[in-house]
C-alpha positions in Angstrom: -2.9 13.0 -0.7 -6.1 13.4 -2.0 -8.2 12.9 1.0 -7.9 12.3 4.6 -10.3 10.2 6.5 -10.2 10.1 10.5 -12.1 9.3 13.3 -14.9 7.6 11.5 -16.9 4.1 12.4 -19.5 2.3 9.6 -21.6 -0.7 10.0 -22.9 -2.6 7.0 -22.3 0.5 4.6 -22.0 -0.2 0.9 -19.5 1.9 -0.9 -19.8 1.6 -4.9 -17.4 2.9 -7.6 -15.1 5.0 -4.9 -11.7 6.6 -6.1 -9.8 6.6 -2.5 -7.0 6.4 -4.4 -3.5 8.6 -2.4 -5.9 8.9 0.3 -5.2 9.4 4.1 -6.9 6.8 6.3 -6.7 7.1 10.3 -8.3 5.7 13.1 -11.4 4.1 10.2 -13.4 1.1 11.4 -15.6 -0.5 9.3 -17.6 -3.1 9.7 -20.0 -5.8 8.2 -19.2 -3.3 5.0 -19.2 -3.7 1.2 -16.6 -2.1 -1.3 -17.5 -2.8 -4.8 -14.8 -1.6 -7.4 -13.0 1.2 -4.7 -9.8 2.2 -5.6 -7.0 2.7 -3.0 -4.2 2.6 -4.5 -1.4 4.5 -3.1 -3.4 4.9 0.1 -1.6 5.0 3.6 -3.8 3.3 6.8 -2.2 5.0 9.4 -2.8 4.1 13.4 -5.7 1.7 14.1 -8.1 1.3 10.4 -10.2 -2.1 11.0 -11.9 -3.5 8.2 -13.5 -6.2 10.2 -16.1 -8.9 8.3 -16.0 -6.9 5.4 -16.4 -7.7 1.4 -14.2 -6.7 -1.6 -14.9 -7.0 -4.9 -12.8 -5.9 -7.7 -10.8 -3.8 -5.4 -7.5 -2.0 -6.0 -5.2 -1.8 -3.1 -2.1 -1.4 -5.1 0.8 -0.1 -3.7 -1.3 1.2 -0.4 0.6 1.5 2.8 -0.3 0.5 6.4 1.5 2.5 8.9 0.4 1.4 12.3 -2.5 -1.2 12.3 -4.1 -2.4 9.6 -7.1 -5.1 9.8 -8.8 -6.9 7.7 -10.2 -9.9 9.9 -12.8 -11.5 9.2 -13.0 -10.4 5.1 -13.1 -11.8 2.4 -11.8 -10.5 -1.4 -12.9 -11.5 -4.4 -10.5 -10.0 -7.9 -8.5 -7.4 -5.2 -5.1 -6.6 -6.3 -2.6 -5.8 -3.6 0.4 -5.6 -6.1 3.4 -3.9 -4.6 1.7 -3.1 -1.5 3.5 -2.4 2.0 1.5 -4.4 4.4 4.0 -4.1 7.3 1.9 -5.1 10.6 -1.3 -5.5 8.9 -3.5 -8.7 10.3 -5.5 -10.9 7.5 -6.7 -13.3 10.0 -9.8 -16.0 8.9 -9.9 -14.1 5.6 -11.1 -15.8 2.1 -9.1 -14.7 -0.3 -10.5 -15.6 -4.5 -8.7 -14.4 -7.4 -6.7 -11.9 -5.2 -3.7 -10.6 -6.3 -0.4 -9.9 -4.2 2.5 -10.0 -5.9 5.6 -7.9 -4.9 3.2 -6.9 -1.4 5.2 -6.5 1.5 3.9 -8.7 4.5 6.8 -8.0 6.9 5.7 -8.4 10.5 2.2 -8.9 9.1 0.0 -11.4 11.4 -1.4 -13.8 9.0 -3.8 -16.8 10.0 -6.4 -19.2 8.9 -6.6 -17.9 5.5 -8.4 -19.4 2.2 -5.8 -18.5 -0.7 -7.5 -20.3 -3.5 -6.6 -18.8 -7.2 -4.8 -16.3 -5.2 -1.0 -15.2 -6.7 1.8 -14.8 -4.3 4.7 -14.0 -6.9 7.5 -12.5 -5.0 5.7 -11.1 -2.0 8.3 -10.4 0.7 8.5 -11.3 4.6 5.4 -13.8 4.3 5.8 -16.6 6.8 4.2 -19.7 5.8 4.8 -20.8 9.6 2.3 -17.8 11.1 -0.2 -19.8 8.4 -1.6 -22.2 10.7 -1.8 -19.7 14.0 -5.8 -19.5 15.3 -7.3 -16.4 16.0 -10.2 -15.9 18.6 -13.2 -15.3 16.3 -14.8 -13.0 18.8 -11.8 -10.6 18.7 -12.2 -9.0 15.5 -8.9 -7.7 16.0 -7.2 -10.8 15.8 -4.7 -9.9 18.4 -2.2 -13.6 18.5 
């Protein structure tokens, strides 16, 4: 791992041109927050890491791993790949999602609702159920617990 990131809480932060890439994320809120060409691939989100209302641009979450609860309610992501990612229990819930890329991402027991996938590629993503799709999400809960 390259680093390891715990405990920490950031409201309306921008982070620019970050390499978290192999990086250890636990127990991370952020919030209101900007990422603006970060790299995380390979990065593991272990226990509760909340990216609640936050914006991605040109983002790289390729192959990254949740282990626990991963969050991203609330965001949106504009030209973020997600390829090959393990998004096992992670929650996208009211997220916009332009020109993102998840192909071959791994959405098993993810919690997935009200979400804008417009230009957005979905080849051969595993354990997404198009049925969770139309669930509602309390929108003062940025945890989106269904």
């Amino acid at each position: 791992m390259n680093h390891t990131f715990n405990l920490g809480s950031y409201r309306r932060k921008a982070f620019r041109n970050k390499n978290y890439s192999n990086s250890s994320f636990k127990d991370m809120t952020f919030t209101l927050c900007t990422f603006v060409n970060c790299d995380f691939t390979g990065a593991e989100f272990h226990s509760n890491c909340l990216f609640n209302h936050c914006t991605f641009k040109n983002c790289k979450f390729d192959r990254c791993t949740a282990v626990g609860s991963l969050s991203f309610c609330g965001s949106t992501f504009k030209r973020v790949t997600f390829q090959c990612a393990n998004l096992n229990y992670a929650r996208l819930c009211h997220t916009i999602c332009r020109n993102t890329d998840f192909s071959k991402a791994n959405f098993t027991n993810a919690i997935i609702a009200s979400i804008d996938w417009r230009n957005t590629k979905l080849n051969d993503v595993v354990g997404l159920n198009f049925g969770l799709l139309n669930a509602t999400c309390n929108p003062a809960n940025p945890t989106c617990g269904i």
